[in-house]
C-alpha positions in Angstrom: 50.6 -153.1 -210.7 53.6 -150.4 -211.3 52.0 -146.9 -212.4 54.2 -147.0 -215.1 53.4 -150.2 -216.3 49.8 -149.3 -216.8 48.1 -148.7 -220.3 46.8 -145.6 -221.2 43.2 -145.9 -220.2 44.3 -147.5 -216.6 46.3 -144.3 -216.6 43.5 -141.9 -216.8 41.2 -143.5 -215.0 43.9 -143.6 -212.2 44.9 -139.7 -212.6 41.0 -138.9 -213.1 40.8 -140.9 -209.3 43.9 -138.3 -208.1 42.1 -135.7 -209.6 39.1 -136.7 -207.4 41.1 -136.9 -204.4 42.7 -133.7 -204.9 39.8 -131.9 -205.5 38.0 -133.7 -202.0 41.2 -132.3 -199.9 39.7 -128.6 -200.8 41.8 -126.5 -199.1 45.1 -128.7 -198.6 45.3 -129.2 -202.4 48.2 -127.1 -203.9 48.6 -125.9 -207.2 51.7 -128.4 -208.0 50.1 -131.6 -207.2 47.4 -129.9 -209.5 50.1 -129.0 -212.2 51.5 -132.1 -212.0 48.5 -134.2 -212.8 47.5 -131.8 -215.2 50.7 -132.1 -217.1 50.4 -136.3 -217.0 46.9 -136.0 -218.4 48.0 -133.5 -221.4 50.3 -136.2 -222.1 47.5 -139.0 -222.7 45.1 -139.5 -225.7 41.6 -138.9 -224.3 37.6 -139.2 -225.3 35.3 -137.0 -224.8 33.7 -138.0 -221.6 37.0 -138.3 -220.0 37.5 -134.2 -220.6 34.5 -133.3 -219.5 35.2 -135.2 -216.8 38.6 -134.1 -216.2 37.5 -130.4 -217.0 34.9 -130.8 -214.1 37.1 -131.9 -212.0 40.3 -130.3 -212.8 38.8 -126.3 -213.8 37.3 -125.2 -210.2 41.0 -126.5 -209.1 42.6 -124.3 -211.7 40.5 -121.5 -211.1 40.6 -121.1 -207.0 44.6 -122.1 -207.4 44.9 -119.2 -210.6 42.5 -116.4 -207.7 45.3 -117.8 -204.9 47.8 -117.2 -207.1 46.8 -113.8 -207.6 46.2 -113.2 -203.7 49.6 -114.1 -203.0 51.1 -111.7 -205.4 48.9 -109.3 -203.7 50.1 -110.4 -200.5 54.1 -110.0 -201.8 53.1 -106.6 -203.4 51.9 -105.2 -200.2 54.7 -107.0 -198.0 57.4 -105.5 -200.1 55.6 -102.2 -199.4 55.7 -103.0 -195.8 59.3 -103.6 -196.1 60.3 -100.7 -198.2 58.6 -98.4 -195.5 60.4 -99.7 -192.8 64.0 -99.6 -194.5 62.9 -95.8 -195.3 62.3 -95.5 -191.6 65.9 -97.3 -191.0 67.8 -94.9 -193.5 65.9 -91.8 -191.5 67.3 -93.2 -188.4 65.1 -91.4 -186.4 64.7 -93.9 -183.0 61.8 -93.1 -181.9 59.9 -93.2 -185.3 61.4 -96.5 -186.2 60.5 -98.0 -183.4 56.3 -96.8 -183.6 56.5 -97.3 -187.4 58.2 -100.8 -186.8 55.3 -101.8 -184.3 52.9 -100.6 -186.6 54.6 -102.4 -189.7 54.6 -105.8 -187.7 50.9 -105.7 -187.1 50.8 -105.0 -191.0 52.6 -107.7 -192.0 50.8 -110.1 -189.0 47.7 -108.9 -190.9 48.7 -110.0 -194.2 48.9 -114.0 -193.3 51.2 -116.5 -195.3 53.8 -114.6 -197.0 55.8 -116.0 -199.8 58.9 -116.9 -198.9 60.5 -114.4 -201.4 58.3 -111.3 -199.7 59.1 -112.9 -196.7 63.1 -112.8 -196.8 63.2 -109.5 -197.6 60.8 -108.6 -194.7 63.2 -110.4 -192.7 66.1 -108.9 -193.6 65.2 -105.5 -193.2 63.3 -106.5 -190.1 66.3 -107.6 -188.5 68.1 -104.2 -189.4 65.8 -102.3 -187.9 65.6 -104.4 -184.3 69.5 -104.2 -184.2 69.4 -100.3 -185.1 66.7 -100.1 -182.1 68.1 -102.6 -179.9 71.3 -100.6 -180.2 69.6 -97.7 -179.4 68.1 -98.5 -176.5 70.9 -100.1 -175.1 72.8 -96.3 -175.7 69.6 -94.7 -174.2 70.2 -97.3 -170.9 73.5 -96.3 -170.8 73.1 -92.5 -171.1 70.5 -93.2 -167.9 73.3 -95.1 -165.9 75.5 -92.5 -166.9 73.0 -89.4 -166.1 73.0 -91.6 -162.6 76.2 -91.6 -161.9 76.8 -87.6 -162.3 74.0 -87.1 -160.4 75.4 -89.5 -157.6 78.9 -86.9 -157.9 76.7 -84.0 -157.6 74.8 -85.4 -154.2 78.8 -86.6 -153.3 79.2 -82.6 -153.8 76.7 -81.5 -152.1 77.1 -83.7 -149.2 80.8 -81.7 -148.9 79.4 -78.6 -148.8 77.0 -79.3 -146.3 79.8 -80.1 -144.0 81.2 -76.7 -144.7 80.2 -73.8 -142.1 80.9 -70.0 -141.8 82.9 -68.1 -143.5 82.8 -71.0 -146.2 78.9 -70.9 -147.0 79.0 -67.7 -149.1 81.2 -69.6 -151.6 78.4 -73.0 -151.0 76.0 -71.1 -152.2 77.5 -69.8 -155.0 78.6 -73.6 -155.5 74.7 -75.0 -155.1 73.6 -72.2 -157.6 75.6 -74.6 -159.8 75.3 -78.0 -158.9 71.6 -77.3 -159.0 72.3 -75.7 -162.8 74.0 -78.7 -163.7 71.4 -80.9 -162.0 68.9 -79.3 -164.9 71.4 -80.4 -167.6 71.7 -83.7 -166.9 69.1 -86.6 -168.5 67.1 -89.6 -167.0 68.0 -92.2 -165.1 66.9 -95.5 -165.0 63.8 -96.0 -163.7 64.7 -98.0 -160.0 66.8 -95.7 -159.6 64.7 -92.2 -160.1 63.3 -92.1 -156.5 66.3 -92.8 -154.5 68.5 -89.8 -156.8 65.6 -87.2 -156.5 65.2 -88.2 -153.1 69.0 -87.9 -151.9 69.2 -84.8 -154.0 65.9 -83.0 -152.5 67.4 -83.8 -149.3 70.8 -82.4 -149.2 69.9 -78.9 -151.3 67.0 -78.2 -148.6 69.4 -79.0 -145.6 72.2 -77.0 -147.7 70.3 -74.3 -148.2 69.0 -73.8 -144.7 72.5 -73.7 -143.6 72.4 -71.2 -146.1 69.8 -68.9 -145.4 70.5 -69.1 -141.4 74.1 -68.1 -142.2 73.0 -65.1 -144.5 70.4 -64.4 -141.6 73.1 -64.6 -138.8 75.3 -62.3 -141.2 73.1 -59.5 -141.5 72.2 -59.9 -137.6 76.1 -59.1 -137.3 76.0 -56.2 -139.3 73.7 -54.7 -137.7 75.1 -55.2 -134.2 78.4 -53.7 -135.7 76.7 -51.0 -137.2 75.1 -50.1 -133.8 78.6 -50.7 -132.0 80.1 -48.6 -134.9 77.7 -46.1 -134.4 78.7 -45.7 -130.7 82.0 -45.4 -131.8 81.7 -42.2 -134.6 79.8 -40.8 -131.6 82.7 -41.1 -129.1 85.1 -40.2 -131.7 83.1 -37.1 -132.5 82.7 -36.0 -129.2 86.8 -36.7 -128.6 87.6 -34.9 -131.8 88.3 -31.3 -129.7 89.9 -32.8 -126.8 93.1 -31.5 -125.6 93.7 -34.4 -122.9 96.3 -35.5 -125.5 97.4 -38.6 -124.5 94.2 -40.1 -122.7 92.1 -39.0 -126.2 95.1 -40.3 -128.2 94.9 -43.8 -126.0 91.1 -43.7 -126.0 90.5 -43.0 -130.1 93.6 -45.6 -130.7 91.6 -48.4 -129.1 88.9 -47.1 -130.8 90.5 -48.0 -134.1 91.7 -51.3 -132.5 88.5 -51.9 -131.6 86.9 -51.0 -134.8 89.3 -53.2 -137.0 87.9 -56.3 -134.8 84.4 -55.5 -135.8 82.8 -57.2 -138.5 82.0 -55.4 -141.9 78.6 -54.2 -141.6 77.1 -53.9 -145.3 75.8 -50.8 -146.9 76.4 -48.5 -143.9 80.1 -49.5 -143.6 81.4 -46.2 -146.4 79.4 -43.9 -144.0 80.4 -44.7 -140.7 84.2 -45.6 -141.6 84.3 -41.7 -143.3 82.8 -40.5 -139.9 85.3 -42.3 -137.5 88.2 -41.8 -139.3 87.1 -38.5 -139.9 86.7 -37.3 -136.6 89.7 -38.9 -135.2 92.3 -37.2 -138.4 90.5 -33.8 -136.9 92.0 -34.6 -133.2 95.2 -36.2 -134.3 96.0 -33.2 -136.4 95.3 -31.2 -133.7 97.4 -33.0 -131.4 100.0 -32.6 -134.0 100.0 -29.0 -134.8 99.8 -28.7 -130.7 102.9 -30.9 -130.5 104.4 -28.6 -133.1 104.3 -26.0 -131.2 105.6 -27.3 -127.6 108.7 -28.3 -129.5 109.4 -24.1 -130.3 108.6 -24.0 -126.3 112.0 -27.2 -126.0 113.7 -25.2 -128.1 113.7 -22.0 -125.9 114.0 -23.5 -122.9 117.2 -25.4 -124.6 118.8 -22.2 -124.7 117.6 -21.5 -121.2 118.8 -24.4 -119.5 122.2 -23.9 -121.8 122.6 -20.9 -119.9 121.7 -22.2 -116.7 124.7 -25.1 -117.4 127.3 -22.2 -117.8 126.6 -20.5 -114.8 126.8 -24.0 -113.0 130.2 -23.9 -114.5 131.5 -21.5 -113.0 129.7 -21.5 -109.9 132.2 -20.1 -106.8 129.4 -20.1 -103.9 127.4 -22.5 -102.7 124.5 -20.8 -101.8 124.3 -19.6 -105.3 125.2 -23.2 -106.3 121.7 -24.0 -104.4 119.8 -21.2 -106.0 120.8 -22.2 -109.4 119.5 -25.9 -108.7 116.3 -25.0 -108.2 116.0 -22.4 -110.7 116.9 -25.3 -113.5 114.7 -27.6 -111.1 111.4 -25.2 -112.0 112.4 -24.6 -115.4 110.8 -24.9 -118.2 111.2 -28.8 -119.7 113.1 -29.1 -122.6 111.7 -32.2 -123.9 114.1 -34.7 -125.9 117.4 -32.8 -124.9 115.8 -32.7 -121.8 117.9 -35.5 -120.3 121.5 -34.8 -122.5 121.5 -30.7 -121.0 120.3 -33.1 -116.9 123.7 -34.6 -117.2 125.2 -31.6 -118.4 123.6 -30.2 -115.3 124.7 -32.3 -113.0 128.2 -32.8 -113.7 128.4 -29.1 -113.6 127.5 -29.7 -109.8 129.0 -32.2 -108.7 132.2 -30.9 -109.9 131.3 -28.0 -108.1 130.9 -30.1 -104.9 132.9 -32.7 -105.3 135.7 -29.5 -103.9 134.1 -29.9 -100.3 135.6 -31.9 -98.3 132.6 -32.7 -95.7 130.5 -33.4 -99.1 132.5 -35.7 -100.0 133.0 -37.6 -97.2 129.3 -37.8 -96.4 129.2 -39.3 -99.8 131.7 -41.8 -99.5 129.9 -43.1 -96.1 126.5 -43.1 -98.5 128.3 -45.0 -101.3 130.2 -47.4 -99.6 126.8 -48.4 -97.5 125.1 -48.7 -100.8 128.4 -50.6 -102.2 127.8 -53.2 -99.0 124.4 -53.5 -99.3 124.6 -53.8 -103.5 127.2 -57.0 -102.9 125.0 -58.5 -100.3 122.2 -58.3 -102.7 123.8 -60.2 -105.2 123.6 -63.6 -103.1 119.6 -63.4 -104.4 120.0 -61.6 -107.3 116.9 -62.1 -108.8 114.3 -61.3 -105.7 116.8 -58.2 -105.1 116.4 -56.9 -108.5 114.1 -53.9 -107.3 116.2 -52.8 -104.7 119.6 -52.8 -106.8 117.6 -50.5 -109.1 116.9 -48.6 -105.9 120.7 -48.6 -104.8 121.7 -47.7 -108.6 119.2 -44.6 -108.7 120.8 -43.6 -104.9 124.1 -43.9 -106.8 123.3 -41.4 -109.4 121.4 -38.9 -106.6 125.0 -38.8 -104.8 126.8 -38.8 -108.0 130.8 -39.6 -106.1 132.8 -39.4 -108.3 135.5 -41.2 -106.0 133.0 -44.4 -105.6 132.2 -44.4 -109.4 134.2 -47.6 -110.5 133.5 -49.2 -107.3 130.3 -48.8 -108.1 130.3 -50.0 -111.5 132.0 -53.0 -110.0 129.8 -53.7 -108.0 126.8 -53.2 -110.6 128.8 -55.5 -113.0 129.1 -58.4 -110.3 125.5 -57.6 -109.4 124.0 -57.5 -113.1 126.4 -60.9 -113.6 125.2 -62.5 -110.5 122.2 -61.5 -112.3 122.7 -63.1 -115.7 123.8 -66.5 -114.4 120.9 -66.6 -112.5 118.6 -65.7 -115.5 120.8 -68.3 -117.4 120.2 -70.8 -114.9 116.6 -70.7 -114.7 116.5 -69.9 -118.6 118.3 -73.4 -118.8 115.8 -75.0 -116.4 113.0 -73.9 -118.4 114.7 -74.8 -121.3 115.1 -78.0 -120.0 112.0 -79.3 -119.5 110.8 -77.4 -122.5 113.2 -79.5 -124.6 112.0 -82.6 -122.8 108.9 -81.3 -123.4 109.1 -80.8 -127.1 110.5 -84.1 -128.3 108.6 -86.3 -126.1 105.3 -84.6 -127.6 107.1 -84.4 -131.1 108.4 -88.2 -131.3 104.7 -88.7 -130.1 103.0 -87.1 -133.4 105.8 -88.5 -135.4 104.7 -91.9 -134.5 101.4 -91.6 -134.8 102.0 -90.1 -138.1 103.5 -93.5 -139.0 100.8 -95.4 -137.6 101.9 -96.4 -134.8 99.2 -96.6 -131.9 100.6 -93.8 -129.3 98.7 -91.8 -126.2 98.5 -88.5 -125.2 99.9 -87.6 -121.6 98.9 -84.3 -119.8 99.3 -81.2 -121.7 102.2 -79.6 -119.7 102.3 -76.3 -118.3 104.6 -74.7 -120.3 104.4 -71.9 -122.3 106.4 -72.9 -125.4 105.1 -76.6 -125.1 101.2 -76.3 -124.1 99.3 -75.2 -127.8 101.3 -77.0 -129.7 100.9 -80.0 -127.2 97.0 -79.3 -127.0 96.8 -79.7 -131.4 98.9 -83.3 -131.3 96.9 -84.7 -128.6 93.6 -83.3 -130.5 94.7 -84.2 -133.8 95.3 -88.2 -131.6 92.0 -88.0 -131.0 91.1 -87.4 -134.8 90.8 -83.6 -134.7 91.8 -82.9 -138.6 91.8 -79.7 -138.1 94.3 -79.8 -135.1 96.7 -81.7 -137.3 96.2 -79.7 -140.3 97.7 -76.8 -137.5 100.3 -79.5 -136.4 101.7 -79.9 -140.0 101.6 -76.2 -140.7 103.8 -75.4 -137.3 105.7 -78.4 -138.4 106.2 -76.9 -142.1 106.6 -73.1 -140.5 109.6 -74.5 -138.4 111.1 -75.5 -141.4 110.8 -73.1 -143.7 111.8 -70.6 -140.5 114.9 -72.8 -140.6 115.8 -72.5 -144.4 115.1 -68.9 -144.3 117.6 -68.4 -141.3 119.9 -71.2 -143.1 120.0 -69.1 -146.1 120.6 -65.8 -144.6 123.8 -67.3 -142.4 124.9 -68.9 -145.9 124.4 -65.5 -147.8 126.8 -63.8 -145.5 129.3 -66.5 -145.3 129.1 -66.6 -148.9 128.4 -70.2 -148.9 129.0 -71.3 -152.5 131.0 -68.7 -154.0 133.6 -69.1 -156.3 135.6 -65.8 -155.3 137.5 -65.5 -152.2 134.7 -63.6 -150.1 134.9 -60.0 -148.7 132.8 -60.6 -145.6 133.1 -57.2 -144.3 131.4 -56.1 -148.2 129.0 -58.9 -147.6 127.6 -57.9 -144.2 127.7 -54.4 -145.4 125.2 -54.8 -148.5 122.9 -57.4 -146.3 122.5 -54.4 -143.4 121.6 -52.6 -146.5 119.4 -54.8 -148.5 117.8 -55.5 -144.6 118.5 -59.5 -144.5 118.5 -59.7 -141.0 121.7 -58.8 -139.7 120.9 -55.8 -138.1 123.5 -52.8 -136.9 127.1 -53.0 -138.7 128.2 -51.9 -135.1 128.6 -55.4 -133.4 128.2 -58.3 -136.5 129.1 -60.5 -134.3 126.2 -60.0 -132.3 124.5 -60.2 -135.2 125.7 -63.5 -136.4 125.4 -64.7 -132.6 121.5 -63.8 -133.1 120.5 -64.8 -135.9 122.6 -68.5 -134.8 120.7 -68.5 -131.5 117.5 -67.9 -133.2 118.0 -70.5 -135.3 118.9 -72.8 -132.8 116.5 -72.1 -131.1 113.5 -73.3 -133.3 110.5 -75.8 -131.7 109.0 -78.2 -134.0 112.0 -78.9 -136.1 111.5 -82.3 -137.5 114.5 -84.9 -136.9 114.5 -85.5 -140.8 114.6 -81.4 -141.4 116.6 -81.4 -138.4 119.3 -83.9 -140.1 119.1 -82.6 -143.9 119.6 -78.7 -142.2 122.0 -79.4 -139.6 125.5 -79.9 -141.6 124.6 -76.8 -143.2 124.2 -74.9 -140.3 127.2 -76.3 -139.0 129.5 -75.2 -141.9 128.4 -71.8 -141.7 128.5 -71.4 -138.3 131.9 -72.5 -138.5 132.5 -69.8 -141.2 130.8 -66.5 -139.2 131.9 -68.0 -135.4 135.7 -67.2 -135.2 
């Protein structure tokens, strides 16, 4: 039969029998299957027996759902509690206390059991605010660790750099480690895979750094002290050299003393001392020297006059024993230093004019001059092994002093000294030669392994010009950086050797000028301003030079070579009439 098609009595009885079973379920009852009935049964008449009956039934029901009633607004009260806390922990936004506070508040809440669902969504929702806020943060906090990582990789990079460095450069590596290991202090965490393998690395390269260090520093001071020592010597020496009157041998001695000195390294606190001793010591003898000096230039000037006199008598010599008396009175003169040669001349013309009147000396000297003559053109055939012995022939020349042989003479040293030349020239040419050959064979060499192309180094050739520069390619071949580093330095110094001769050349042809140039006002102010010309006497010369030199630059590269070289012709066409 249809509940709803029951009378009033059947409908009691049949909620009295839910009732029943509600009340048998115990715990698995709820309060709105309880309400329900409850509101059914108000809605019936009843007897007396049937509400003490429902009452016995339905009251212990009402009463345990009423106490869990009151529980669960406990339960809300101190969830919401819960929850307020750990948004006041969120607003704080302090990391580290949200995230023991939120450990402690999930426990808390854990503790509590069943919450209802209203307690429970606002757990939730400020719950999930906090796990993002800390989820955030601990990914930043990773981050900051990978990050702290990767400095500290830069500074191992760094150090690693420095311990390829060696001495004169490890005074400025240990300033340098002083900061790294600053810097090392500075930075964070890292992760945690990754904290033996940085400190590790990093241990590593600052002990082998700074034993590099310390040896250096040791091997230092070991050097001062060996310089002091040698230094030492040196005061001594200069000291006892200070009173010498061996001019020149002292003067030789104390200036290879200072040569020597300036090779020596610095050697620390002594250094002021000992340099004030030396230098001290050798002012004393050079001032000495100079006030000595001083004086033998009154003795020139005396015997100046002397031998002045001696010229006048020669002058007017009429007797040639006199004429032999007055030789060697000038011969064992007194020397009269820088005119000494000018007032010789002087001398000897005075003489040889005097004998050039006899007849039998003259003749004599004719045989002599034309012998040396002979012997000075047969000479020429070898010009360069005979060299010595033309010098010989021209001194014999002077001794006999013929006048009548003179421009034979000169001919004949002019054919010589061009026999000379050309065979200087020829050799020169020779030389330059196989230096040029040389030169671009080991230049197109570097060039192309420059480019990358795969190239071998022949012998190093025995040529002066050639050979370092030829030793640095082939080293810098055989990966030498720091033989290429020279290479590209010589390379760059041709260059800028080139420009700076380039510009002079182009300064005096007044390359670029819109006036019509005065090169004779030109040349004049470069003399002055000392651009390179040199004497105003020959400018030719000077342009010739300064051209030559130019041409004759090693190392120029074709490229240079090709941007330069219209330039160069230009002006040379300019300054080369």
């Amino acid at each position: 039969m249809a509940e709803n098609n029951l009378t009033a009595p059947e409908t009691a009885q049949l909620l009295l029998k839910k009732l029943q079973s509600l009340a048998d379920a115990n715990e698995l009852a709820t309060a709105q299957e309880y309400e329900k009935i409850k509101a059914q049964w108000d809605a019936l008449p009843h007897d007396d027996t049937e509400k003490l009956l429902f009452s016995a039934l339905g009251d212990p029901l009402a009463a345990r759902f009423a106490a869990d009633a009151e529980k669960e607004k406990q339960r809300s009260a101190e969830a919401d509690a819960l929850t307020a806390k750990l948004a006041a922990l969120c607003d704080a936004n302090d990391m580290e206390k949200l995230h023991a506070g939120k450990l402690e508040i999930e426990k808390a809440i854990t503790a509590l059991g069943h919450l209802p669902r209203e307690a429970a969504k606002r757990y939730q929702e400020v719950y999930r605010r906090a796990s993002e806020m800390l989820s955030m943060h601990f990914a930043t906090l990773d981050y900051a660790r990978w990050e702290s990582y990767t400095l500290k990789l830069d500074i191992c990079k760094e150090l690693e750099k420095l311990n390829a460095l060696s001495g004169a450069d490890l005074p400025g590596a240990a300033k340098k480690l002083q900061e790294l290991r600053a810097k090392w202090k500075t930075l964070g965490s890292v992760p945690k895979e990754k904290l033996d393998e940085s400190n590790q690395k990093y241990l590593e390269l600052t002990r082998s750094l700074q034993h590099k260090i310390d040896e250096y520093f040791s091997g230092r001071r070991q050097a001062q002290k060996e310089s002091a020592s040698v230094k030492e010597q040196l005061c001594a020496e200069a000291e006892a050299l200070q009173n010498s009157t061996d001019w020149r041998a002292s003067a030789e001695r104390i200036k290879a003393m200072q040569s020597q000195w300036k090779t020596l390294p610095h050697c620390g606190n002594a250094e002021g001392e000992l340099f004030k001793r030396f230098h001290t010591a050798a002012d004393a003898f050079f001032k000495a020297r100079s006030a000595f000096y001083s004086e033998l230039e009154s003795k020139y000037a005396a015997a100046v006059k002397e031998r002045e006199a001696l010229i006048a008598e020669a002058q007017n010599l009429q007797d040639v024993r006199a004429a032999k008396a007055l030789r060697e009175k000038y011969k064992t003169g007194q020397h009269a230093g820088r005119e000494e040669i000018r007032l010789q001349k002087l001398f000897d013309a005075a003489m040889s004019h005097f004998f050039d009147q006899r007849h039998e000396e003259f003749a004599k000297r004719d045989a002599e001059s034309e012998a040396l003559l002979t012997e000075l053109k047969t000479l020429a055939a070898d010009p360069i092994a005979n060299q010595r012995r033309a010098a010989e022939i021209a001194g014999e020349f002077r001794k006999i002093a013929n006048r009548r042989t003179f421009d034979a003479e000169r001919k004949a040293k002019l054919e010589f000294d061009a026999a000379l030349a050309k065979a200087q020239r020829e050799r020169a040419a020779k030389a330059h030669e196989e230096s040029a050959a040389a030169h671009d064979l080991w230049l197109k060499l570097y060039l192309d392994f420059c480019a990358g192309n795969p190239v071998e180094a022949p012998a190093i050739p025995e040529l002066p010009k050639i050979a370092p520069m030829a030793k640095n390619i082939a080293a810098a071949i055989q990966g030498d950086g720091a033989a290429r580093q020279k290479v590209d330095r010589a390379l760059q110094s041709a260059r800028n050797e080139a420009e700076k001769l380039l510009a002079e050349l182009e300064s005096a042809a007044g390359c670029g000028e819109e006036k019509p140039l005065d090169l004779a006002a030109e040349l004049q102010a470069a003399i002055i301003g000392n651009s390179g010309f040199g004497n105003a006497r020959d400018e030719k010369k000077d342009y010739a030079r300064v051209i030559a030199t130019y041409e004759a630059i090693l190392w120029l590269e074709p490229a240079a070579k090709a941007e330069l070289q219209p330039r160069f012709e230009q002006v040379k066409l300019l300054l080369v009439k």
